[in-house]
MILO-740246 format. One record per residue: x, y, z of N, C-alpha, C, CB in turn. Coordinates in steps of 0.2 Angstrom, whole numbers, plus 5000, padded with zeros to 4 digits. Glycine has a CB too. Layout:
XYZXYZXYZXYZ ...
//
This chain:
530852944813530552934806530652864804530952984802 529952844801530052784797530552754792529552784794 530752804789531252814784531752794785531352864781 532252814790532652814794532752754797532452844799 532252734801532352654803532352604795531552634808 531952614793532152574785532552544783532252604780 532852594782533552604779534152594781533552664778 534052584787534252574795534952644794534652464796 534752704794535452754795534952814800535852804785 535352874803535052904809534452974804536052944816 534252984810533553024809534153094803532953054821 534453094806534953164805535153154795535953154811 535353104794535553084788535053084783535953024788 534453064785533853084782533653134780533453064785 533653184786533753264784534053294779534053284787 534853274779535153294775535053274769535553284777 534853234767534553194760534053234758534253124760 533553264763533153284760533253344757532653274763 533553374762533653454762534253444754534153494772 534553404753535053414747534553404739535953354749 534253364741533353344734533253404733532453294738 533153454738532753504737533053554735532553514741 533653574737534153614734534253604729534653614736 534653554727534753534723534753484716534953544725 533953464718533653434714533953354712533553484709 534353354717534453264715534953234719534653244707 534953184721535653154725536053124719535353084732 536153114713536453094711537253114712536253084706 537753064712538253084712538653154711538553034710 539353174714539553254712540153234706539753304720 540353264701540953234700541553264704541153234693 542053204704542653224709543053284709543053184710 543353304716543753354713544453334711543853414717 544753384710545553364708545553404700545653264708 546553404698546553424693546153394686547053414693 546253424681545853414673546353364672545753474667 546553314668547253274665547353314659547053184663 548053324660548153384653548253314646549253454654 548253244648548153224639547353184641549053154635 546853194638546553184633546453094630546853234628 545953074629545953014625546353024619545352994623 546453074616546753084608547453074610546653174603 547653114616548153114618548653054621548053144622 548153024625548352944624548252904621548252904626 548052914615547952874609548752894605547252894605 548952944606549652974602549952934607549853064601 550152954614550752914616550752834614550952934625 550152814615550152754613550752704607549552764613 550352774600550552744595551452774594549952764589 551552804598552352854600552852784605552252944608 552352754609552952704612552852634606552752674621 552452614603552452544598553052594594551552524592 552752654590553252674583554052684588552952794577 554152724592554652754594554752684600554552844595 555052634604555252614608555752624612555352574607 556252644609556752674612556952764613557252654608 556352804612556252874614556352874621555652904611 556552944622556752964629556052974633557253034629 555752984637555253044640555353124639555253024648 555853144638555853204635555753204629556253244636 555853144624555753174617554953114615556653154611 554653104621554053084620553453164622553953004625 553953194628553553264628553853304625553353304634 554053314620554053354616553853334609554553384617 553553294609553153244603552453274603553353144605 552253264613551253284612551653364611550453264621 551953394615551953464614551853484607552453494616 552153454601552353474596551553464592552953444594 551253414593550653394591549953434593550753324593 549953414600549353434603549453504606549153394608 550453524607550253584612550153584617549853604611 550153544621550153524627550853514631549853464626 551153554634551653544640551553494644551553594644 551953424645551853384649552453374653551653334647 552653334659553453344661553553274660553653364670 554253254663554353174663553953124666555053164665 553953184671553153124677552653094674552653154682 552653164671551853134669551753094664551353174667 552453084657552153054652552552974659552553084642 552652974661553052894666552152884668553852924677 551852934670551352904673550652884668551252944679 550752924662550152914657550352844654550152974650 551152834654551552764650551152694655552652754651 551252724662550952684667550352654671551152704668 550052724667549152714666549052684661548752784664 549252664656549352624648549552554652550052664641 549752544656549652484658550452454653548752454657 550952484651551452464649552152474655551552504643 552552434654553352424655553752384654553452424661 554352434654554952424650555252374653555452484648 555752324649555752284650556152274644555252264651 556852234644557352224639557252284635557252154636 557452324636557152374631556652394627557452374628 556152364627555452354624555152364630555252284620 554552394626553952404629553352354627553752464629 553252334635552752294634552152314637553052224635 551652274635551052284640551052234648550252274635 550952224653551052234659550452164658550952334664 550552114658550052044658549652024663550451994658 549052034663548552014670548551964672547952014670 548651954681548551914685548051864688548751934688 547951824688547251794689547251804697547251704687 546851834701547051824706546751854713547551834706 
//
């Protein structure tokens, strides 16, 4: 196939493209799998504003802060990893945000 050579990929992968157009009416991307994230933009917008108000809260009493709010069940992990996804760490006892490297 013309196409094929094109593109420069094998006669086989072409196939498959086509046959998935047709099926399914489009090659655009699939979204990924994996869990849902149980906090939310609103969600991280609260812990956000929970580590500025609160600095010295625990992680248990940062999850039981969205539970209390949102209802949401989170563990210690996960609010360590939402704090961490926020691109913060502690540091002299403050939290700070985590400063970009040129690099």
């Amino acid at each position: 196939m013309e196409v094929a050579r094109i593109f420069g990929v094998g006669i086989s992968s072409v196939k498959r493209y086509m046959k998935m157009a047709q099926e399914e009416g489009s090659l655009d991307p699939k979204k990924a799998p994996g869990k849902k994230r149980k906090l939310d933009e609103s969600g991280m917008k609260l812990l956000q504003q929970d580590l500025r108000a609160r600095p010295t809260a625990t992680y248990e009493q940062r999850a039981e802060f969205l539970d209390e709010l949102l209802g949401v069940k989170v563990s210690k992990s996960t609010i360590c990893r939402m704090i961490k996804r926020l691109g913060y760490t502690r540091k002299k006892d403050q939290w700070a945000r985590v400063r970009e490297t040129s690099g």
